[in-house]
Residue, then its C-alpha position, 0 to 999 in steps of 0.5 A: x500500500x503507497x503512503x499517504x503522501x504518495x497516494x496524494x502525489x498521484x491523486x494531484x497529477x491524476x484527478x486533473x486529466x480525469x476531470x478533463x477526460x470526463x467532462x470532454x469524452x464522458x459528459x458528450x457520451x452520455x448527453x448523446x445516449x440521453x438524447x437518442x431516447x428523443x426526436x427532436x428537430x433542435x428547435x421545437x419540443x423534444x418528443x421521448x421516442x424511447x427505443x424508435x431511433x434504434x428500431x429505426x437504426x437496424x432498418x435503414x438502408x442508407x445506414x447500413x450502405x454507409x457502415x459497409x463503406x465504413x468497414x471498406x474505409x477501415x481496410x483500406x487505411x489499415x492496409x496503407x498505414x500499419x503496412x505502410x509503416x511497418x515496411x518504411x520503418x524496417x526500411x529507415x532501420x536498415x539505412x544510415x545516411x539521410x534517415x532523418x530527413x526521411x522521417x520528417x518526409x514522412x511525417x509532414x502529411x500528419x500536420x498539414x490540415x485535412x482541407x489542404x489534404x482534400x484539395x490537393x487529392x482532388x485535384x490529383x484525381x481531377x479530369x478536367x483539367x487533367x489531374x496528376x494521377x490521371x496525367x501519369x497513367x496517360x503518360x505511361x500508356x494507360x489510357x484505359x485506367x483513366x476516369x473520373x475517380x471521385x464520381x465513379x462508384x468503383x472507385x470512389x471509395x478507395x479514393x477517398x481512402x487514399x488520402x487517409x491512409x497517407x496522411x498517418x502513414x509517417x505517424x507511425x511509422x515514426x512510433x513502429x520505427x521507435x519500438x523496432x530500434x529497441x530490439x536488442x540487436x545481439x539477439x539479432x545478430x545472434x538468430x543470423x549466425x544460426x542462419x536465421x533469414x531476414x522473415x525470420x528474424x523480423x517474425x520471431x524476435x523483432x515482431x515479438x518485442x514490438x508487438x505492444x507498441x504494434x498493438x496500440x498502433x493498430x487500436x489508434x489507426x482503427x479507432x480513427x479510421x472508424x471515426x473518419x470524416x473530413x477527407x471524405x466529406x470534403x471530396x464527396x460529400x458521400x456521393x455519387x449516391x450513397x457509394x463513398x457515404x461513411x457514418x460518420x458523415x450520415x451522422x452529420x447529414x442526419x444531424x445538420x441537414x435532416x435537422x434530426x438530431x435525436x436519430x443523429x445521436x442514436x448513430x453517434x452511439x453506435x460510432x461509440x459502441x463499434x470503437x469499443x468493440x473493434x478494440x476489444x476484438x484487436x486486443x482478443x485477437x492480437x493477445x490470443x496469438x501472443x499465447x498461441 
């Protein structure tokens, strides 16, 4: 048990962010609960619904498509961040000169602002006049790839994706590039006399001692691939039709346009509780092959 004047020291440091905590996360959490229970338009009366919003919630199509969209989000940034990361950090380990300049290269996309972000991949994307990317697949002899990108609806959702995954592709690559450089290098060195190849290596000593860094990168890359919004508003706007609408965008839609606030709310308690339960499901996964 800590001494009394131990256990105050931890209180005086403790109790301040946990009273910040509550008040900016919790307060927000429980007044969207409460008002999930109410139609209200923000001007008038609420009315209490009770359940209605949630009932409505399991058969709304337009919800459903966007939560499809959503999880079609989630795997293309995490395909593009945490494999992105994890292949330039091993990269940036294995390299002497210039290295950090690399990193600031990469980590400059993390503090631009995402309405920078979105113009400058609209424009990549754009047709008329001729993007970038559009440009370099002509360029190359690739006509046949090129199209309208944002209005396709093959295609819309991975280029919204895009710029979400490389804008946190530096991010972490930065903390997985910090954890790789804690590995004891004689236990490496000691697997390549045995004649350990580089897989090998990586997969039974580095991954091992990285994998608590790996998993709290993984549970912050999801978490705000799940709560993703402002790239993808401000390059579709959920459009053409529902096929780049994410949730978090419906929920604003429902919120600011349909002035719906109390079903608005009933959607941002499902972001909540699908955060929750994705992170749940990576710690359950990740620590079950730890003991495997």
């Amino acid at each position: 048990m800590l001494p009394y004047r131990s256990r105050l020291s931890v209180a005086v440091f403790l109790v301040p962010p946990l009273a910040l905590y509550a008040v900016a996360v919790l307060l927000p959490i429980g007044q969207s609960l409460f008002l999930s229970l109410f139609s209200w338009d923000g001007i008038t009366d609420s009315q209490f619904v009770g359940l209605d919003n949630y009932r409505h919630l399991l058969t709304d199509g337009v919800f459903w498509r966007a939560f499809a969209n959503s999880l079609g989000y989630l795997v293309i940034c995490l395909v593009l961040q945490l494999g992105g990361a994890l292949a330039i950090a091993c990269l940036l380990t294995s390299i002497r000169r210039w290295r950090e300049v690399f990193k600031v290269l990469y980590l400059l996309p993390a503090v631009i602002s995402t309405v920078a972000i979105a113009f400058l991949f609209a424009r990549i994307y754009s047709v008329e006049p001729e993007g970038l990317l559009n440009g370099v697949l002509g360029a190359v002899g690739l006509d046949a790839l090129q199209r309208p990108w944002l209005s396709d609806v093959s295609t819309v959702l991975a280029a919204v994706s895009a710029p979400e995954g490389w804008r946190f592709v530096g991010l972490y690559t930065i903390i997985v590039y910090a954890a790789l450089l804690a590995v004891p290098r004689d236990l490496q060195e000691a697997a390549a006399l045995d004649g350990a190849n580089a897989w090998q290596i990586f997969w039974r000593i580095r991954f091992p001692y990285i994998r608590p860094v790996w998993i709290t990168t993984t549970i912050m890359a999801t978490t705000y691939a799940l709560r993703g919004f402002d790239i993808p508003y401000l390059l579709t706007g959920g459009g053409p039709g529902q096929s780049s609408e994410l949730v978090t965008t419906y929920m604003y839609k429902t919120a600011f346009t349909s002035t719906n606030y109390g079903y608005a709310s009933t959607i941002s308690v499902f972001i909540v509780v699908e955060c929750l339960v994705a992170v749940g499901l990576i710690l359950l996964v990740l620590r079950r092959e730890k003991t495997a």
